[in-house]
Structure formats: structure tokens, C-alpha cells
N, C-alpha and C positions, 0 to 999 in steps of 0.2 A: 154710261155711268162710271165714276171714278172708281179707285180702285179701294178708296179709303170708306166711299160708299155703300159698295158691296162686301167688303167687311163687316162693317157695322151691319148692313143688312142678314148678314148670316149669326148675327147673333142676338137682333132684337126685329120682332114681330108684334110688338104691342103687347098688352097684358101680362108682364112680365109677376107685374105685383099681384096680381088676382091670383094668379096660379100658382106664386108664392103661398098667398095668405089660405088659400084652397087646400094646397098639402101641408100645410102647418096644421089645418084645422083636423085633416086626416091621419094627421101625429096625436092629437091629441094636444095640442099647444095652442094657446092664444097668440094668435097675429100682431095683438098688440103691445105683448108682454112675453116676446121670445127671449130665450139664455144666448149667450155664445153659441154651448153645446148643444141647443136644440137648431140652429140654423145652420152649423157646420154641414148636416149631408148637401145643403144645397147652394153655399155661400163660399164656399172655395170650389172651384171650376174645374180648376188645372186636375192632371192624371191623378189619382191617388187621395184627391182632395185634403182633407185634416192632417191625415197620414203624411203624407208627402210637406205638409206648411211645418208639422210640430218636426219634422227628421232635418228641412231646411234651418228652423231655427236653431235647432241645436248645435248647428257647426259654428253660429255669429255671437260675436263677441259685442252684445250693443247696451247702452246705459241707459239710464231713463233722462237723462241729457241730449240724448241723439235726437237729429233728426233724420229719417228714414224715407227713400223713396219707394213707391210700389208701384212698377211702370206696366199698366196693364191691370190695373188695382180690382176689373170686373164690378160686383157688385158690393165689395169690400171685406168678405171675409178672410183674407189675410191682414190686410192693414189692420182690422180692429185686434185680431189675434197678436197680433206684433204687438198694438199698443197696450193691450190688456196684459202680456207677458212681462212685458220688458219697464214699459211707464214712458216711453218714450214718443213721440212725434210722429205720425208716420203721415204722409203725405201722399197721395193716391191718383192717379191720370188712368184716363183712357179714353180710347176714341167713341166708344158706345152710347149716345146721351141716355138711352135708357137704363143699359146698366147705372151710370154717374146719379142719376134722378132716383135708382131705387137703392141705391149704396148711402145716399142721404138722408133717405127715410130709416132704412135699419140703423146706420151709426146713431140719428136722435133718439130711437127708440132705445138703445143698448147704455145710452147717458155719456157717448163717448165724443159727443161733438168736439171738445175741446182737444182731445189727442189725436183725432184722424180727420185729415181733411182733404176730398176727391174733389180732382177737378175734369172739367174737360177738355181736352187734348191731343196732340199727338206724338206720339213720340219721335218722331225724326226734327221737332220743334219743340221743345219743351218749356211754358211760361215762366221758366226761373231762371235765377241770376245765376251766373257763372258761382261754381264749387260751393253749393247753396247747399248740397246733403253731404251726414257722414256717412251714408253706406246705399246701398240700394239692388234690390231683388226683382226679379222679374221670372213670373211662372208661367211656362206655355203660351208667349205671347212673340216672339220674333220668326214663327213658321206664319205668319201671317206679314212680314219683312221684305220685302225684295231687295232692299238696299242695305243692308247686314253694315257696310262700313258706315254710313250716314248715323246709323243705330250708335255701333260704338262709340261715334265719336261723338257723339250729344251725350252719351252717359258720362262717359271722360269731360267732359264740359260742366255738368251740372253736378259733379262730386266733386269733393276738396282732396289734392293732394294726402295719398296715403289713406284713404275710402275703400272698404271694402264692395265688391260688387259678387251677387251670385245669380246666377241667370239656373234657371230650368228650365229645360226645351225638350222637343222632340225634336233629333236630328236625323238626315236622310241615312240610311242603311244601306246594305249591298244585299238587301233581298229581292231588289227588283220595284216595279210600280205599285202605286198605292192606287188602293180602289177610294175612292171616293163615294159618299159623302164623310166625313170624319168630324169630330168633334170641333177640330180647326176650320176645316175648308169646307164648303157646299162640291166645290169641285177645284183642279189643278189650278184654277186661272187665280185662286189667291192663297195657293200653299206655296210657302219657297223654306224649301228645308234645305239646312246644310247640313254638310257632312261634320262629325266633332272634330277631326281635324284641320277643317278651314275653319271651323269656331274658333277654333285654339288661336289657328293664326289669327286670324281677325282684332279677336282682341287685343293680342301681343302688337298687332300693327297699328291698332289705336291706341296706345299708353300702358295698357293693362299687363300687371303681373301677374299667371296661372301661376293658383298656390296647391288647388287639388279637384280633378276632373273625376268624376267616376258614371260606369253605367250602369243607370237602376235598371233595366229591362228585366232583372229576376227580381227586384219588389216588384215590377208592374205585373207580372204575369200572376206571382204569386197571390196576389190582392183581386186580380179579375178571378183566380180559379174562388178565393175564400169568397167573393161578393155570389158569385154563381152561387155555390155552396146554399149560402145563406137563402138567395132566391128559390132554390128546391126545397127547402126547407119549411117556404110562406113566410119566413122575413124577410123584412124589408135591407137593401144592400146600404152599405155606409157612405156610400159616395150615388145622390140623386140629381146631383146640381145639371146634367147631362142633360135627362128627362126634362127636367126641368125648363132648360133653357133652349132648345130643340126639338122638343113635341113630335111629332109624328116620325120623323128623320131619325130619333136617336137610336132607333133601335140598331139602324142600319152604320150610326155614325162609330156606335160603340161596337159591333162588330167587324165591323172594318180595320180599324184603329187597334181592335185586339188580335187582328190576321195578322198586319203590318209588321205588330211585334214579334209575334210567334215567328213570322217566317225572314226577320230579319230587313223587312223593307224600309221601317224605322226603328232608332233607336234610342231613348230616354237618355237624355243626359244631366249632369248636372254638374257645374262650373264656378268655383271662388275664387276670386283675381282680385287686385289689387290695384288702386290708380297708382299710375307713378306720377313722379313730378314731371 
């Protein structure tokens, strides 16, 4: 099996939507008639989910003129959140046909077809013309990368001169191995984490100016102890999309992934660079 294969196969299992419309129902929500704010526990993926999309937006400076790429765009709860904030374009890939298939059914439902449109993809090939966005984000989607410079330089290719670019990742640590299964990987053979130091470079060796690197690992921790919290409590946690999209596994994916951090194996990062000419 290819390797882009068993990626995708670790994130889609069929039934993606049933199970959606299943816990919507066990919100209290209609399936047919969700908010933004009611599909956010499950529509943003990456660490931190809502949390983590509304702290990325606030560092970007984007117009409702822009257009925006979202590489690894999942089931599209960030993309429509970009377009719903800002008014702007946002443009959505990823390799998952399931995710791409149920990312199309929430953005018609939400009225938003015309500002967000997912397609599918991949990213080390991207279907757009050269310096076709002005800006473009990517969350928790390049530990799933083995070729990190292939990556940059397709993003450096499909942004225009002076574009902003902000990546969030999980990047490898010095705490040692990671146990596997994690939210990213079923096992080693399709995690490739780098360290933020070779990020840094990497980018800088594809065109990209680092304008401001930091590591969230104490929001992350801090929002696993408040989600627990909440879970002792018999409420429901703010970030479900895990559950969600990983069934049986996640319990073990989301503790794993919250070892990792604790003990330094990985480390949250988040990255705003700049193409250059």
C-alpha cells in the first residue's frame, strides 16, 4: 500500500457522516441545521481545535479580498471559520476523499459554498497555478510529510510573492519515542516529525522569511488538564473531533499524544513566515 494510502486510511473508515449527524443529535442539534459554534467540537481536528484556529487567526492580517489556502483543510472547519471571520476566499485540499465529501456537505449546509471551496489533493502537488494565494495555513498536517522540503517548496510555488504562510505542527522533541497510536499516526511507518529547528531551516531554505516561532506545549497541556476537568465533571470536553474521527483508537491516541507532551517527546509548535521574492 502506498504511503498516501495509509494515511488516508488512518483517517477515514467510512461512516464518517452518520457519526457526525449521530453526535449532533446527542447535542441536541439538528444535523441539518448546525451553527459554526455547534460543529466546532468536532470540525476542527488539529490539537486544541476552536481554540487553537481563533489564537492562529488572530496573529493574520487577511481582507475579505484574499484569497486563502487551507492545506490539509480535513472536514473544513477551519476554512469556513476563516471565511465566516474575515469574508474572504478560503480554498481547502486534502488528501482524505472522505473528509473532502463530508467538508461539502457541512459548507452547503452552513450557506457558505461560495467563500470556501475543498478540493482533493495533495500536497506535495498542488492543482493551482503558480502565486495563486495570498496567504496560507496549515494545522497538524506535515507529521504526516516525509519530504518536509517538497512541502515547502510547493507552498513557496502557489503563494504570491510577500504571502503570508503559518504552519502548526507537532514537532519531534527530546523526550524520547513516541508511543503510538496518536491522533496523527496509527503507527511510526507514517509519523515524520521534525524538530522546530530543522523547520525553521527548512523553510528559510525554501524562500520563507521566519517572522515569529513559539511553543504552545503549555496551552496544550493546559486545555488537556481543563478538558479532563470538564470530563469529571459529566461534561462534555470542547474538542470531540478526535472521538469522532478515530472511534475505538482514540482513547489511546489522545493519551499517548498527551504523554508525548508531558514528557517532552513532542512539541507544539507554531510558525509565521513570509514568501520572499
Amino acid at each position: 500500500m502506498a504511503e498516501d494510502d495509509r494515511v488516508a486510511e488512518h483517517y477515514s473508515s467510512g461512516g464518517l457522516l452518520d457519526a457526525l449527524n449521530q453526535r449532533l443529535r446527542e447535542d441536541g442539534v439538528d444535523p441539518d441545521h448546525p451553527s459554526l459554534q455547534e460543529l466546532a467540537p468536532y470540525d476542527h481536528f488539529h490539537g486544541r481545535g476552536l481554540e487553537a484556529t481563533d489564537e492562529l487567526a488572530a496573529m493574520l492580517d487577511i481582507a475579505p479580498e484574499d484569497h486563502v489556502l487551507d492545506v490539509g483543510s480535513g472536514i473544513g472547519g477551519p476554512a469556513r471559520y476563516m471565511a465566516d471571520r474575515f469574508g474572504c476566499h478560503v480554498t481547502g485540499i486534502d488528501l482524505t476523499h472522505e473528509f473532502c465529501d463530508v467538508a461539502h456537505h457541512l459548507t452547503r449546509l452552513l450557506g457558505l459554498q461560495d467563500k470556501v471551496t475543498i478540493e482533493h489533493g495533495n500536497a506535495l502537488s498542488m492543482p493551482f497555478r503558480d502565486a495563486s494565494f495570498d496567504g496560507a495555513y496549515s494545522m497538524n498536517v506535515s507529521m504526516n510529510i516525509a519530504d518536509k522540503a517538497a512541502f515547502y517548496a510547493e507552498l513557496h510555488r502557489v503563494l504570491k510573492p510577500g504571502a503570508w504562510l503559518m504552519l502548526s505542527e507537532v514537532a519531534q522533541g527530546s523526550g524520547g519515542q513516541v508511543e503510538f497510536p496518536t491522533p496523527w499516526a496509527r503507527s511510526a511507518e507514517t509519523s515524520h516529525l521534525s524538530t522546530p529547528e530543522a523547520t525553521r531551516e527548512g523553510l528559510a531554505a525554501a524562500g520563507f522569511e521566519i517572522r515569529n516561532m513559539r511553543d504552545t506545549a503549555a496551552e496544550g497541556l493546559a486545555f488537556g488538564a481543563r478538558s479532563r476537568a470538564m470530563v469529571e465533571r459529566g461534561e462534555k470536553p470542547p474538542h470531540r473531533a478526535v472521538q469522532l474521527i478515530h472511534g475505538d483508537i482514540a482513547p489511546a491516541a489522545m493519551a499517548n499524544s498527551g504523554n508525548a507532551m508531558k514528557s517532552g517527546s513532542v512539541v507544539p509548535i507554531e510558525i509565521l513566515s513570509v514568501r520572499q521574492a
